[in-house]
N, C-alpha and C positions, 0 to 999 in steps of 0.2 A: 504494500500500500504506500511506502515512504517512497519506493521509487518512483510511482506512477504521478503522485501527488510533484516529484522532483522535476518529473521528465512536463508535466503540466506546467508549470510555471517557468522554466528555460522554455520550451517552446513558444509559450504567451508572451515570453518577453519580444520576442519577434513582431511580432504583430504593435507593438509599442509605436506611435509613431512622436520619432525627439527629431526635433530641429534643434542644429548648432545655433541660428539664427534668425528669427520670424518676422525681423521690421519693425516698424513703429510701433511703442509702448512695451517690446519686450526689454525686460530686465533681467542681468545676471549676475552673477555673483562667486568670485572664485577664490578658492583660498590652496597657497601652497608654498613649498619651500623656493627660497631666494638663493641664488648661488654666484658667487662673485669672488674674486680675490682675494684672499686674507679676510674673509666672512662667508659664514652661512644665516640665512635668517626667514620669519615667515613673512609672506607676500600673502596678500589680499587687493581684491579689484573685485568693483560696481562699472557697470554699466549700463546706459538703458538708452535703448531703441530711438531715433529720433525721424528714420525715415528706412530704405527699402532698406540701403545699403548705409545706412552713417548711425555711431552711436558717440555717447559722450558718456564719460564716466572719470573715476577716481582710481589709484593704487597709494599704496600703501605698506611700506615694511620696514620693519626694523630686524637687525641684523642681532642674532643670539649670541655666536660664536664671532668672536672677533679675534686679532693678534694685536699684543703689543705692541709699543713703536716707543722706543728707548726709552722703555719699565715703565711705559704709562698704560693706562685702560682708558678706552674712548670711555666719554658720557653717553647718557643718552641721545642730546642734538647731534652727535658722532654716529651713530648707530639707525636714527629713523630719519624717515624719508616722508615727501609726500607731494602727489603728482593728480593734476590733472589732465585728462587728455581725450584723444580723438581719434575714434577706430575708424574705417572704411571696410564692411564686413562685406568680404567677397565669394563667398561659398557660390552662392547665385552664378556670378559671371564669369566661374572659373564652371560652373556647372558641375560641381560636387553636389555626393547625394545630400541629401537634405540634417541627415543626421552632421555634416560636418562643415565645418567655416574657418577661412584663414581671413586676417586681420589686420592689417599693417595698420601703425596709427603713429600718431605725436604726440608728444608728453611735455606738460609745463608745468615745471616742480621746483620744488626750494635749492638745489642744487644745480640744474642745468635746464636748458632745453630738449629734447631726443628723439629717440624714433625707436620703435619696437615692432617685431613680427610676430604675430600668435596664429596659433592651430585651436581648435577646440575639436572634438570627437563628442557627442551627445549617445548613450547606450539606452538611455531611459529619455522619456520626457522631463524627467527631473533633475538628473545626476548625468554625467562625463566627465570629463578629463580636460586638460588643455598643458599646453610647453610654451615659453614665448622667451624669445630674449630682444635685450632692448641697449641701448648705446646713447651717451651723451653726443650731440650732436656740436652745442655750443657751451661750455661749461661756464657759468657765470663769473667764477676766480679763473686767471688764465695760468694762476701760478700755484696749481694745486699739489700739496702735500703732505705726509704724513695722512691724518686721519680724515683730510679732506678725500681722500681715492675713496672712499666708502660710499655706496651708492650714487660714487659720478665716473663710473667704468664700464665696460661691456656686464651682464647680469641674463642668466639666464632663470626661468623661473619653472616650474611645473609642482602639477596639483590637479585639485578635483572645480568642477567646472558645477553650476545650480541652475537651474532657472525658477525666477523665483517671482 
């Protein structure tokens, strides 16, 4: 009975239908690890729908594991980040199935200005996945050092994906 009841619900998940991306008023929400140079940390981003293909949203991360820099420890202002920005959700144009959406967008955060590329993969209507990495484009200090490198380097991110 446990199997049948097993093979019932893998099967049903098929029939699920998730969109990476649905247009205006959808909202998401993702949370996952940060990975970057001399830090690891968690990453969080919003974002919501504002037409077929464009959304605006927020990230968000502060850095857990950090390194040193001659016996000091970064503060917190050292460690968090925060950014708004601007997807162009391309799934549609590139004519991927509907469960999946790649992302380029722009970021304007306390740190720099940038650009980042995301995937998101959707397996449920609810829940999926996503990877994105993202790069300072124009760094606000041009003479960054020590604990300045902290969230104004190349960062690659991955984690679980919501629609919410």
């Amino acid at each position: 009975m446990k199997k049948i009841i097993t093979l019932l619900l893998l099967s049903s998940i098929s029939f699920v239908s998730a969109q990476a991306y649905k247009g205006k008023g959808d909202i998401k929400g993702q949370v996952g690890v940060d990975l970057q140079d001399h830090g690891t940390g968690i990453f969080f981003s919003g974002d919501y729908g504002v037409g077929e293909n464009m959304s605006f949203g927020f990230t968000t991360t502060y850095l857990l594991s950090t390194v040193e820099i001659l016996g000091e420890k970064p503060d917190f202002g050292d460690r968090f980040d925060l950014k708004a920005r601007f997807n162009a959700n391309l799934g549609n144009v590139f004519q991927l199935d509907k469960k999946m959406d790649i992302y380029p967008g722009l970021d304007l955060g306390l740190r720099n200005f940038g650009g980042h590329l995301g995937f998101r993969y959707f397996f449920t209507d609810g829940f999926g996945i996503f990877t994105e990495a993202g790069l300072p484009i124009a760094k606000y200090d041009s003479d960054v050092y020590g604990f300045d490198h902290y969230n104004n380097q190349f960062v690659f991110n991955i984690g679980a994906s919501f629609n919410l």
